[in-house]
N, C-alpha and C positions, 0 to 999 in steps of 0.2 A: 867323824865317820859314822855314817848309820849301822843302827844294829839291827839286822833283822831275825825274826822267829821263826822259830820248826814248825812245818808245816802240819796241817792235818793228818793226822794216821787212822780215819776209816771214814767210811761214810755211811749216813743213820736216813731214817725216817725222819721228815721234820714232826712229827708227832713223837716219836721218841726224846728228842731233844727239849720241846716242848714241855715235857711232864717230867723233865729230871731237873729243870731251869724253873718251873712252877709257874708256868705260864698255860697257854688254854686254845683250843683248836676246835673248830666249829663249822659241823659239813653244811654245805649245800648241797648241791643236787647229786643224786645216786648216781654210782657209776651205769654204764654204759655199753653197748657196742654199737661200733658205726660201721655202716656197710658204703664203700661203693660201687656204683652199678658201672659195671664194664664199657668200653664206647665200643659203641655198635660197630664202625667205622674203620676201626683197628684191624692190623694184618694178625694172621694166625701168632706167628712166636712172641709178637707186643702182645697181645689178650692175653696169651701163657705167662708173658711176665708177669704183665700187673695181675694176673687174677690171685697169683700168690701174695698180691698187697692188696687185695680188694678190702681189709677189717681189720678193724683192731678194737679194742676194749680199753673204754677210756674211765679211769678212775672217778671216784666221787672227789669235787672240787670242795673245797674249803677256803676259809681264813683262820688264820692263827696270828696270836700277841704270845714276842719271844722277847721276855726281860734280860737287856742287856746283848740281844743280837746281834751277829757281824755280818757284814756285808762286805767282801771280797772283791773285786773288780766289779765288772758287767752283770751285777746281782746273784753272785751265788752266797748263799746264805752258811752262814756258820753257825756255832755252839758261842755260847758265852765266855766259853774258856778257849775257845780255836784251836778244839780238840778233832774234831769231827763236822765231816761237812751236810748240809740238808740234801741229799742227794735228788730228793724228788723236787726240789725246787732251781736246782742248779746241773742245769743242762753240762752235757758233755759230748757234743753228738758221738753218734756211732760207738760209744762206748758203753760196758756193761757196766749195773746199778754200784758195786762196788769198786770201782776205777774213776777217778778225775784225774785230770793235769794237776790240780793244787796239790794232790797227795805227793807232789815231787817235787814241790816249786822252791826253791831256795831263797826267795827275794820278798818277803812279807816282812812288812814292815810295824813298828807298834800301831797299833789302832788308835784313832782318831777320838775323842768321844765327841758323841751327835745328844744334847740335852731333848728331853721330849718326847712325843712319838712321831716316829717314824714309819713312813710305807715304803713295802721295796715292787717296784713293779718292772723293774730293769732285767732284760733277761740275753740270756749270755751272747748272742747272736743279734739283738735288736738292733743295734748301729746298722745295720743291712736292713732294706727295705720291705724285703718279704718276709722276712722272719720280724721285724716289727708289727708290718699290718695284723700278722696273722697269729702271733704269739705278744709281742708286749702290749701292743694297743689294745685288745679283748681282755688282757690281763687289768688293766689298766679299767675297762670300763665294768668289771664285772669287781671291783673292789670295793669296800668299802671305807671310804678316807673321811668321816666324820670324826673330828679330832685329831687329826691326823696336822701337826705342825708343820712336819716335810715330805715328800716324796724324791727319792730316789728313780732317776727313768734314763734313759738314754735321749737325748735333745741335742746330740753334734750337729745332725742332718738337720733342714728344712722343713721335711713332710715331720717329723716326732713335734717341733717348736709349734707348727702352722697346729697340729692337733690339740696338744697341751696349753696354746692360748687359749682355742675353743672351747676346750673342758672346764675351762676356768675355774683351777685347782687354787682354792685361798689361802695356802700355804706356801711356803719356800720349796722350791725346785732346786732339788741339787745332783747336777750331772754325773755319772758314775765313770771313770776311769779304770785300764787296766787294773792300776796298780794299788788304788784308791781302799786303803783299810777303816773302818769306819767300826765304832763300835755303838749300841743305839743306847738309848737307857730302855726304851719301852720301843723294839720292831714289831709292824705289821706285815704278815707275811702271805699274800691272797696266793692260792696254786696257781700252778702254770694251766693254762685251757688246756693241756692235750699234749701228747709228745713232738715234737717238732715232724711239720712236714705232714699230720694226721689231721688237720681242719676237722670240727665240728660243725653239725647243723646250730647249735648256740655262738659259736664263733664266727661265722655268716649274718646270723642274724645279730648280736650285737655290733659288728663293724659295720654291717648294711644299713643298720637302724641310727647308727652316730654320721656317719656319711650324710643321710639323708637330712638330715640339721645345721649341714652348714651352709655359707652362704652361696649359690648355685654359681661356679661360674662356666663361661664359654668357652667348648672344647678347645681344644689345643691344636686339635687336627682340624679343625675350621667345618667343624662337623661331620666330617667324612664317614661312610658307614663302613668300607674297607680298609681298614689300616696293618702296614707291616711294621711292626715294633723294631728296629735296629738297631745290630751291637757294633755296629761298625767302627763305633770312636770308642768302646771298652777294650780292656783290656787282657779278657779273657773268653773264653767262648764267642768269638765269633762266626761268621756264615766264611766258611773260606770260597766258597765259587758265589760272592752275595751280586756278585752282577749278574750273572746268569740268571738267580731267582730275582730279582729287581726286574728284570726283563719281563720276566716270565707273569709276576705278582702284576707289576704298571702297566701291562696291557690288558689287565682285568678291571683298571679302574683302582687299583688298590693306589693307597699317599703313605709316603713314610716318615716314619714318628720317631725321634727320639726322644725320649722319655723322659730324660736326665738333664732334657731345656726346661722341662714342664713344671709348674710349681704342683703341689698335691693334689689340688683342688682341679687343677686342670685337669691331669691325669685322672682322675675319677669320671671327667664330662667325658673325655675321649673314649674309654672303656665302656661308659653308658648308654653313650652314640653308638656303637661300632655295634655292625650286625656280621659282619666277617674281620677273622683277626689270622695274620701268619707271626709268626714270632719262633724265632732260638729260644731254648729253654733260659730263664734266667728270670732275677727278681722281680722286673715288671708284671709277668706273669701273674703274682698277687694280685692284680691288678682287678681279674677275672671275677673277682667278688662281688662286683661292681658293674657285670655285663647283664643283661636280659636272658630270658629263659630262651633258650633258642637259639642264639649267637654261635656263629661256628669258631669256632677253635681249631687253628693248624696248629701244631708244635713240634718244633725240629729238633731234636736228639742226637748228638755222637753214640753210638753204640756200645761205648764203655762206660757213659753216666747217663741212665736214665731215669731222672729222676721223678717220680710219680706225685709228687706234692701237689702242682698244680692240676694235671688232671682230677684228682680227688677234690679240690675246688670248685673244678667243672661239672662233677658229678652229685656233688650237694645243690649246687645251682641249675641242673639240669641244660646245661650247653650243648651244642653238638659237637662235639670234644674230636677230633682227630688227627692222633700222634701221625708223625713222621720220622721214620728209621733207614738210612738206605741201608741195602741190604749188602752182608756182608757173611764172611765163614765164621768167626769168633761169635763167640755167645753172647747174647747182650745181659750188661751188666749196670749195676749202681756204684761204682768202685770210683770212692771219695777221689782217691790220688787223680783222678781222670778228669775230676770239674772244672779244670781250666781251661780242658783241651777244645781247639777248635770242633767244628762244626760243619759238615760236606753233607746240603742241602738235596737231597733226591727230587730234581725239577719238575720233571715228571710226574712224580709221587706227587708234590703237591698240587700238581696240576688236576691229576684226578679226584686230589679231597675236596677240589672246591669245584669241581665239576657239577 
């Protein structure tokens, strides 16, 4: 019968940890603030929302070597004694610096040991594709893994493998699972780029910059310069009247794309081609990193989750970014519990952005 351990009881700085464990942390670039510029395009109460997300203040990034480091599931980092968690390294969305899930987990099992060193560039959310592009892959190319015998990443998905062969990391890859306790002799621990969902202008350009090095291939949409992104075969956030706006989008010329036939590399040509894009909010949208300066942007919204990630995408890239909201009494919100929910497309509405 396994035995498992008591969990973590606080959560630290990984620089605090760092210096009680005799290990070493090393900044790079100074912190920060990023601004995005509002879309022109936007109805009065969408401007009012996002403008209360236009900025935020992004910490100075670093690497640190932690002797005897754990790694926890999907890269949250521990204490060498799995006292305490690295809070700044191990996402939690939506929650405050001292709160995680592991401070209540009942199921931690003895740690693994991992001889060598170790890098952790696995981040809690990356098995999802827009939270890879845009947090672990940047993480991932802004490290530095010289000497480095393994790396820890998330590689379930296609698009993480297709990357991680290209990077051609000379060390051993090893997958990170939920439950997967791992203890290192010697971890490397590079920051996270930025809080989830707050893109940088260096996170743009390091993903833009590695895109552009791989081997070109032929869009996916057969070059199409209007494409509508559809969730029609997902499971969550769908278009609920998606015939109506099908109609509405294919008698402008628009071809519809799913995403999820596409290998990565496709997915990149289609995004690159595309000079008008309609799309339901959701993680292709990432995608937008990878569009020209100019490219219009529809994006359709349920009212209870609006989530601002990828317009602030749009707005590093300088797109012509223009949200879709139909209009309704309730206030719009970003309320987590709500990101499943379908999606009732304003035809109309988009009719006029692409006007």
């Amino acid at each position: 019968m396994a035995t498992f351990l008591p969990p973590p009881i606080l959560c630290e700085r990984l620089e605090t940890i760092v210096g009680r464990a005799g290990g070493s942390l090393a900044f790079r670039d100074a912190a920060e603030r990023v601004a995005y510029a509002l879309p022109a395009q936007a109805v009065a109460e969408v401007r009012e929302f996002l403008s209360a997300r236009a900025g935020v203040k992004i910490e100075a990034t670093f690497q640190a070597v932690l002797p005897g480091g754990r790694v926890f599931g999907s890269g949250n980092v521990l204490a060498p004694d799995g006292r305490s968690i690295a809070r700044d390294v191990s996402e939690d969305f939506g929650k405050a610096f001292d709160e995680h899930w592991l401070l209540t987990y009942p199921r931690i099992r003895q740690p693994e040991a991992v001889a060598g060193t170790t890098a952790v560039v696995a981040t809690t959310q990356g098995v999802g594709y827009g939270h890879w592009l845009l947090e672990e892959l940047p993480r991932l190319l802004a490290a530095d893994l010289s000497g480095c015998d393994a790396l820890l990443a998330n590689v379930r998905e296609n698009f993480a493998v297709e990357a991680l062969r290209h990077f051609r990391f000379g060390g051993k890859v090893l997958p990170v699972r939920r439950d997967h306790h791992l203890q290192c002799e010697r971890l490397i621990v590079p920051s996270l780029p930025g809080p989830a969902g707050w893109p940088t202008p260096e996170v743009v350009r390091r993903v833009t910059a590695f895109a552009e090095t791989l081997p070109k291939e032929k869009s996916g949409a057969g070059g199409a310069e209007r494409i509508y992104v559809s969730r029609e075969r997902a499971k969550r956030r769908r278009v609920e009247n998606e015939e109506a706006l099908w109609a509405q989008v294919e008698a402008r010329g628009f071809q519809k794309v799913f995403l999820e036939e596409l290998t990565w590399a496709e997915q990149i040509a289609v995004f690159r081609g595309a000079r008008e894009i309609v799309a339901p909010h959701g993680a292709g949208l990432a995608n937008l990193v990878f569009c020209e300066e100019g490219t219009r942007v529809v994006e359709l919204f349920n009212r209870a989750y609006v989530n601002p990630c990828f317009w602030r995408v749009a707005a590093l890239k300088r797109l012509d970014y223009r949200p879709v909201v139909t209009a309704g009494e309730t206030a719009l919100a970003q309320d987590l519990s709500a990101n499943k929910c379908d999606i009732e497309a304003d035809v109309a509405q988009v009719g006029r952005a692409l006007a």
